[in-house]
N, C-alpha and C positions, 0 to 999 in steps of 0.2 A: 308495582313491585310489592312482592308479602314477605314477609319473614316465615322459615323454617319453625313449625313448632317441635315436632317430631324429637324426640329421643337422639332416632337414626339420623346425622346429617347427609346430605346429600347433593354428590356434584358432579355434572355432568347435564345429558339434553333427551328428556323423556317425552316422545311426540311432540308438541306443541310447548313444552314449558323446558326450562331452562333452569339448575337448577346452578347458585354459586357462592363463594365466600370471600368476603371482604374482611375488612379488619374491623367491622360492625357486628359481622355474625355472618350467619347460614341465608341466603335468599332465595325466591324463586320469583321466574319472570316468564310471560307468555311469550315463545319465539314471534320475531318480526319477518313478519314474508316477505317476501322482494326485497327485502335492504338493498341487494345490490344497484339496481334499479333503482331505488329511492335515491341514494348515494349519488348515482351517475346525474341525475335530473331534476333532483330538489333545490332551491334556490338553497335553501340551509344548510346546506353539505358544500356550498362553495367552495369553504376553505379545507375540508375535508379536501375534496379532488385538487386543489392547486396544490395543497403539501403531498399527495399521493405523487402526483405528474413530476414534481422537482425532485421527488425522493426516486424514483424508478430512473429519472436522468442522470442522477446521482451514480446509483448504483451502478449503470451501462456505462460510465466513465471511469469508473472503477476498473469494471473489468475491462474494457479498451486497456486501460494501463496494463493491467495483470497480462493480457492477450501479448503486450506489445515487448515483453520481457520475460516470457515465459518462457525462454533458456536459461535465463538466469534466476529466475524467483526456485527455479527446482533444487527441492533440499536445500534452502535456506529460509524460506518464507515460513512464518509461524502458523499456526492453526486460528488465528482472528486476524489476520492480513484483510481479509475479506470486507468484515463490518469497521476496520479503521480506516477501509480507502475510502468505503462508501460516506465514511466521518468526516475523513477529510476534502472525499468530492464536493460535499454539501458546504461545507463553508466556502470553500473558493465558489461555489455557485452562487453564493449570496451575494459575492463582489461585483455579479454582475448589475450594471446600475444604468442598463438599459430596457432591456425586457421588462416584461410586466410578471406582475407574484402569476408565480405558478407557471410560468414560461422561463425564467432564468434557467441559464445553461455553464456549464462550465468553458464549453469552447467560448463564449461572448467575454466572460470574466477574463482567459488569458489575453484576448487578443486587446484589451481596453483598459487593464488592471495590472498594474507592473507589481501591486500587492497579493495579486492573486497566483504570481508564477512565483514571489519569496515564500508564499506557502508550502510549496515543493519542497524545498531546501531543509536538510537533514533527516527528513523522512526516511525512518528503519525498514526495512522488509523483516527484516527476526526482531520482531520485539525483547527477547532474549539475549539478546545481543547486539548493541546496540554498535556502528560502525565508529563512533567517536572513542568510546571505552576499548575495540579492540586494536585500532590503530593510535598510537599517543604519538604522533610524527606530526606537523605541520606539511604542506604538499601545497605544490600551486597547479592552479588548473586554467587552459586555455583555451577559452568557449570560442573560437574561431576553430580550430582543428580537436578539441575533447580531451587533447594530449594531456596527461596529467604525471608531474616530477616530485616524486618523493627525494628529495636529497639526503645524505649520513645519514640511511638506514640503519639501524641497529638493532636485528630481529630480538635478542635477548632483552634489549633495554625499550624500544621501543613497540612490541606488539603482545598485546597479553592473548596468551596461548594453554592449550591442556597440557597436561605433565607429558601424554603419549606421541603427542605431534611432533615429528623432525625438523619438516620443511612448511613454509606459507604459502597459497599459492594468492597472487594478486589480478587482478582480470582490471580493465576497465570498459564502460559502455557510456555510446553518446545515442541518446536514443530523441529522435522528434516525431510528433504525435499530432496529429490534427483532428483538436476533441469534436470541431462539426462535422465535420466528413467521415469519422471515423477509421481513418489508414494513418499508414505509421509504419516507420523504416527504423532501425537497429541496427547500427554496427558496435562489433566488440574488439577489444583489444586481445593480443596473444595470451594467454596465462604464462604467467613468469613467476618460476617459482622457485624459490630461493630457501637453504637452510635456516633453521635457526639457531642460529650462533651468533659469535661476538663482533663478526668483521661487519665492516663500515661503508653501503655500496648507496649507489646513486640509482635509481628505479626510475625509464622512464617509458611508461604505457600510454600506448599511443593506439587509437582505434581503425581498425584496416581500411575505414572508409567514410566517406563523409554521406549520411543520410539521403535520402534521393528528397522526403518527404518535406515539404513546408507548414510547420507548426513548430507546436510549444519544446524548444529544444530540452531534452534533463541530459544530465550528464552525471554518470553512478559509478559507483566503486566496490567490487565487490570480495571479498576477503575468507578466503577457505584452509581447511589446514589437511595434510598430508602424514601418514607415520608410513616410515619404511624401513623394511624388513628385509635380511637378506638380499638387498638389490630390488626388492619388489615393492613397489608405491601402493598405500590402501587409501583412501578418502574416507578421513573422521567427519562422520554424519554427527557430529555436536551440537544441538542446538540454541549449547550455550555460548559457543564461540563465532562457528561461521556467520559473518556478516553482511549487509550490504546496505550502501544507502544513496539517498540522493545528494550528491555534495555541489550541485549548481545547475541552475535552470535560466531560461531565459528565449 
């Protein structure tokens, strides 16, 4: 490694050299051939490839999720959904405490770690909005049937909303995913979509079917809002309000 003397600094990769800046200064370094190679087969890169291998696992569990909800993640998921599932894949994979470093997996963590499917629980799809802050109602949920009962709803006092929204609409989803095999079945509930006013109703969304698939059950709730005009319904793309989250797993 040399240091930059040069006036001009410079950064970037000119044939064979390499040219870069730290918070030391300006460098330059002779490119390394085959790193790739090196990486794949050098006993010293060991831990290099077992955090590569867990990290790439990671990220495929992720999108399994995203895959497995992707009626519902449209227009509400944020623009870093992506690198928070991959976040939070990698921590439930570390629960696994069977496999060896660099083999853990996320499917061994649910099936063996009842702390690895609480990690599920409350997880936002709109970081913007988070589904605790836009519902303020307590609600019980029935991980046999997904069925989930909002009681004395009270849209005005209980769901914070934009000035132009009318109505709410409520959806719920029982979704099970089986992170080794990769499949995964979805069912959602009707949207039920109710004014926002003063009166005082009972919600109870119930999912049209019970999943075919055997895995890590989640159970989500997802919270959109509506203005309507002259009789005609629009959906506010908000991405400060619409929500969704995971309210139980198992």
């Amino acid at each position: 490694m040399a240091k930059q003397a040069s006036i001009i600094k410079i950064e970037g990769t000119l044939q064979d050299l390499v040219f870069y800046k730290t918070k030391d200064g300006y460098f330059v370094k002779t490119k390394i051939s085959g790193r790739g190679e090196l990486i794949k087969r050098d006993a010293r890169f060991v831990r290099v490839r077992e955090n590569g291998s867990e990290f790439g696992a990671a990220v495929k569990s992720g999108m399994l999720l995203r895959n497995a909800l992707a009626q519902l993640i449209y227009r509400i998921a944020d623009n870093r959904l992506t690198p928070r599932l991959t976040q939070l894949m990698s921590g439930i994979q570390k629960l696994d405490a069977i496999s060896k470093r660099g083999m853990r997996r996320v499917g061994v963590a649910f099936d063996n770690s009842s702390d690895a499917v609480n990690m599920l629980k409350g997880f936002d799809f709109n970081i913007n909005s988070s589904l605790s802050r836009v519902l303020q109602k307590p609600f019980d949920l029935d991980n046999v049937t997904g069925t989930m009962t909002i009681t004395n709803l009270v849209p005005t006092k209980d769901i914070f909303y934009p000035e132009n929204a009318t109505h709410v609409v409520l959806r719920t989803a029982f979704a099970s995913i089986d992170f080794t095999n990769k499949v995964y079945d979805l069912s959602c509930s009707a949207e039920t979509i109710i004014p926002i006013n003063d009166v005082v109703s009972t919600l109870v969304l119930t999912p049209a079917n019970f999943p075919t698939v055997a895995g890590t059950n989640i159970y989500l709730l997802q919270i959109k809002f509506i203005q309507e005009v002259n009789g005609v319904r629009y959906s506010l793309h908000d991405d400060g309000f619409n929500a969704m989250g995971i309210v139980g797993a198992g």
